[in-house]
N, C-alpha and C positions, 0 to 999 in steps of 0.2 A: 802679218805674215809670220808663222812659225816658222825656227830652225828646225830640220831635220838631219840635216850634215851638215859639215863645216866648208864651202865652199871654198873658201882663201882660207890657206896654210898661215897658224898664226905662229908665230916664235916671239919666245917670250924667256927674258930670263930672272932670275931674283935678285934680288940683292938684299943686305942686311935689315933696311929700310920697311920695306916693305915689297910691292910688285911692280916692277915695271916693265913695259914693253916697249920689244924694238922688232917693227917690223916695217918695209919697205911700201908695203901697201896698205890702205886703211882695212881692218877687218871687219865680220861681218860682227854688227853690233847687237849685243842680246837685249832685247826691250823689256826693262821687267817693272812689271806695278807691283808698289808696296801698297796695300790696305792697312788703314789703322784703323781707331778713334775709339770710344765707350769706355775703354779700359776704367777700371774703380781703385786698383791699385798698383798701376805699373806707370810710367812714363814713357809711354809709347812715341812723346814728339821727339824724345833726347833716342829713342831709339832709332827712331826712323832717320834723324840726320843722319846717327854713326850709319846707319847701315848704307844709306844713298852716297854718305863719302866714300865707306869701302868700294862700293860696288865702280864707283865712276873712275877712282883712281889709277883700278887694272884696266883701261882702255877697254874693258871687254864688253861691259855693260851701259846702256842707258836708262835711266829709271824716270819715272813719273811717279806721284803719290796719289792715292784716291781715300780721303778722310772720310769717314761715314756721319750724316750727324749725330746733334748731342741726345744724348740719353733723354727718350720720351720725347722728341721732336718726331718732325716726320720726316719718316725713311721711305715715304714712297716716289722720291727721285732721285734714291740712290740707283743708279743705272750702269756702272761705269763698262766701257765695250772694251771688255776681254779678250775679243777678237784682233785688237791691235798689238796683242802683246803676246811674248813667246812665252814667258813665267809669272805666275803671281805669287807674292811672297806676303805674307798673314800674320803681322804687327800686332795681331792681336792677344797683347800680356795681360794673362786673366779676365777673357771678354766675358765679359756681364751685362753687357746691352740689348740691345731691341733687333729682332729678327731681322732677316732683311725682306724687301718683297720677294714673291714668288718666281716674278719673273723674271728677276736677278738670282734667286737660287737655279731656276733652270739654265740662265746663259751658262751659270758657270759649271755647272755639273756638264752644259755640251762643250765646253770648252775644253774640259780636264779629259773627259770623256775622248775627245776627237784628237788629241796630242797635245792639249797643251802640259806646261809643266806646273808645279806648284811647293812653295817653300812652305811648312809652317814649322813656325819660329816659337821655341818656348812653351809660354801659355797661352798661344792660339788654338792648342788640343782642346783647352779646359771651355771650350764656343761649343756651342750648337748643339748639344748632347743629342735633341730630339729630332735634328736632320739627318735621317740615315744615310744616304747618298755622302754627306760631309766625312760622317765616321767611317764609311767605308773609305774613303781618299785616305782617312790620315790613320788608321791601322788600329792606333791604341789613342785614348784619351785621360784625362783625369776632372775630379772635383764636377761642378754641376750637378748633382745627384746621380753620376754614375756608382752602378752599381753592376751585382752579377747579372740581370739582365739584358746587360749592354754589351756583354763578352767575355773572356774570360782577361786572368790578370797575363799579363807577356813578361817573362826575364829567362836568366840561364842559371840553372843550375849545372853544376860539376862540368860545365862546359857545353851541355845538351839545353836548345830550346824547350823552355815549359809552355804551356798553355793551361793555368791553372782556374780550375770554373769553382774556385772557391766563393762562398756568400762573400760581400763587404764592400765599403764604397772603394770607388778608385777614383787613385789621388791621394799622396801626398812625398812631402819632404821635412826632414831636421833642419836642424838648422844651418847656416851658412859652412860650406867647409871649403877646405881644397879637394880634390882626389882625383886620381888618376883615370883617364878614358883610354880602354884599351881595342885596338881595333878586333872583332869578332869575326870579317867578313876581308880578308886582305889582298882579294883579289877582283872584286869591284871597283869601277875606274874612280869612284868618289877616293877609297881608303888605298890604291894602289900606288903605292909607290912614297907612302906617306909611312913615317915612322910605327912602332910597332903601340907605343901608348905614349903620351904626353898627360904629365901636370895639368890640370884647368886649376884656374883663382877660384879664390871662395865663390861656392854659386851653390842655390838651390839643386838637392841631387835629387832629380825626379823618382818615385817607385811608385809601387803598387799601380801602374797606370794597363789600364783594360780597354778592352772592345772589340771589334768585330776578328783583327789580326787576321785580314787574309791577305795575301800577297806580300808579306812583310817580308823581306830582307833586314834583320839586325846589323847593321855594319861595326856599333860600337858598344861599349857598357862600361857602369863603372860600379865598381861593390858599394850597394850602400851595406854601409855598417851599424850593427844592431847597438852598439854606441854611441851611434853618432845620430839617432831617431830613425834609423832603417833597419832593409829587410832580411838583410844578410845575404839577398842575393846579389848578384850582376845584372843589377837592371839597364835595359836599356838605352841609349843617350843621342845614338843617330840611328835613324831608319831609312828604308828606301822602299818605295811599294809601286804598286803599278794599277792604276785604276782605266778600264778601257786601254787606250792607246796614249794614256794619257802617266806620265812619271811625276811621283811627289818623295820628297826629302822633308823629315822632319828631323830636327835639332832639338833637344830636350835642353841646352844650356843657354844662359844668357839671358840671366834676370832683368838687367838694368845694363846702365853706361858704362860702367864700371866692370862686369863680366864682360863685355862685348869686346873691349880692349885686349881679349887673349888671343893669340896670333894662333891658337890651336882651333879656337871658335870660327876667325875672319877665315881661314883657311879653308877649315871645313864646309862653313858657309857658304864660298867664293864655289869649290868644288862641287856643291850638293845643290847650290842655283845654276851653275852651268849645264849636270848631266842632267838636270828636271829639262830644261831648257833642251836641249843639244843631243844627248845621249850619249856626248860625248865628255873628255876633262882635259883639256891643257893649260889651266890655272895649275902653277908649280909649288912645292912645297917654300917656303922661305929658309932663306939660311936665319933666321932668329925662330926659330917652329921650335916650340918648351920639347924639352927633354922628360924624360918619365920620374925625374928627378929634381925637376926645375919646372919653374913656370915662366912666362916669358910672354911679356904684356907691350903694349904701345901707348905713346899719350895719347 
C-alpha cells in the first residue's frame, strides 16, 4: 500500500545526535526497498547497511533489501513486488551489470508510473542508459556511453537553467574535494526550511551529467571548479522529477561509507525518500546539519 497522505500526525523533534521521535501514537510507516548488487567499483553492502540504519532510526521507515544476482548469473528470477512498497531507493554505485528481465522492467516502470516513489542514489544514474522509461524517471545520467544522443547536458549558469545539446559523453568528476551544496529550489518541502548551503566531505562532484531532463526540478548544485577537474558551472547535486504520478529524488553525493556520514547527505536523503514516498516532509533539519563553512559528519 502506498502513502498518499499522512494519516497520523507525526511530531518529531532533533537533537544534536541525530533524529529522534516522540510521538504518542505509532506512525504510519514508509516501506522502502533498497535494490543493490553488480556494482564493479563501489561497495554497495557498506552502503546499503549505512542507508537501512539511517532510514530505521527515524521511526519513520521500514526497509527491506532486494540484491540482484552476481554478474552473468541468471537474472531471470529476479522479480521483487514493488507493489508492497511505497519507495524504491537504487544502491546502484556505478551499475555495470546484467539487465533485468522485461517483466520486472515493466512492474517497475507501472509502479513509479501509478505513484510509487523512487530514490536514486549516486551512481545508480550511470544503469541502464538504453532503457528509456528508466532515464526518463531519473532526468539526467552519466558514463555508460552516454552521449548527446541521450539528451542534452543539465546545470546553471549565472543562475539560469541550461539545457546544453552540446556533442560529448556525459559523465564525469575530479577528483575528491569538499564543496559547498547550495539550495537552487528553497521553496520545495525536500529544501524548505533547510539552511541556505552546507559543506559536503570530500566526495566525487558529479558534472557534465545529460539526458532526457524533463520534468526536473533542480533543488541543489554545487560549482565544479575548472581547478578542481570541472566545468565551471553549478551543476546539479539533488533533483526532483515527476514520472506519471509517480515522484523520484535523485542525490548526486555519496560515493562510499565514508561520504554517507554527512549529516547534510542523511538529511537530504531522509527528506527526498520521504516526499518520493508521501509528498509530503516532516523529517526536521538536525541541530548538527554542516554549515556553509563547516562540514559536519557522524561516526
Amino acid at each position: 500500500m502506498r502513502i498518499t497522505t499522512l494519516s497520523i500526525l507525526l511530531a518529531t523533534v532533533c537533537l544534536a545526535g541525530g533524529f529522534t521521535q516522540l510521538s504518542a501514537d505509532e506512525p504510519v510507516k514508509i516501506k522502502v526497498l533498497i535494490i543493490d548488487g553488480q556494482s564493479d567499483a563501489h561497495d554497495w553492502k557498506g552502503t546499503t547497511l549505512v542507508f537501512k540504519d539511517i532510514y530505521e532510526k527515524t521511526g519513520r521507515f521500514v526497509v527491506d533489501v532486494a540484491t540482484t544476482p552476481a554478474p552473468r548469473q541468471d537474472m531471470s528470477g529476479f522479480k521483487p513486488d514493488f507493489a508492497k512498497y511505497d519507495v524504491i531507493v537504487m544502491n546502484f554505485t556505478n551499475y555495470t551489470g546484467d539487465r533485468w528481465p522485461k517483466e520486472t522492467d515493466d512492474a517497475f516502470e507501472k509502479f513509479v508510473r501509478e505513484g510509487g516513489g523512487l530514490v536514486i542514489y549516486h551512481g545508480a544514474n550511470n544503469a541502464f542508459r538504453e532503457w528509456k522509461e528508466f532515464n526518463e524517471m531519473i532526468g539526467v545520467g552519466g558514463w555508460g556511453g552516454r552521449n548527446e544522443s541521450d539528451g542534452p547536458y543539465l546545470y546553471v549558469k549565472d543562475g539560469e537553467i541550461v539545457r546544453d545539446t552540446s556533442p560529448g559523453p556525459g559523465g564525469h568528476h575530479g577528483p575528491q574535494v569538499e564543496f559547498v551544496v547550495k539550495t537552487y529550489t528553497p521553496d520545495h518541502p525536500i529544501m524548505k526550511r533547510l539552511p541556505e548551503a552546507f559543506l559536503h566531505c570530500k566526495d566525487e562532484l558529479y558534472c557534465k551529467m545529460r539526458g532526457p531532463a524533463k520534468n526536473v526540478t533542480i533543488l541543489a548544485t554545487a560549482l565544479s571548479k575548472t581547478n578542481e577537474g570541472g566545468t565551471g558551472y553549478d551543476e546539479p547535486m539533488l533533483l526532483a522529477m515527476d514520472y506519471g504520478k509517480g515522484r523520484v529524488f535523485q542525490t548526486m553525493l555519496g560515493h562510499a561509507v565514508e561520504q554517507c556520514k554527512c549529516v547534510g547527505f542523511q538529511t537530504t536523503l531522509l527528506r527526498g525518500t520521504e516526499w518520493a514516498a508521501t509528498n509530503e516532509v516532516t523529517i526536521p533539519c538536525p541541530d548538527d546539519y554542516p554549515t556553509a563553512d563547516k562540514t559536519s559528519v557522524r561516526p
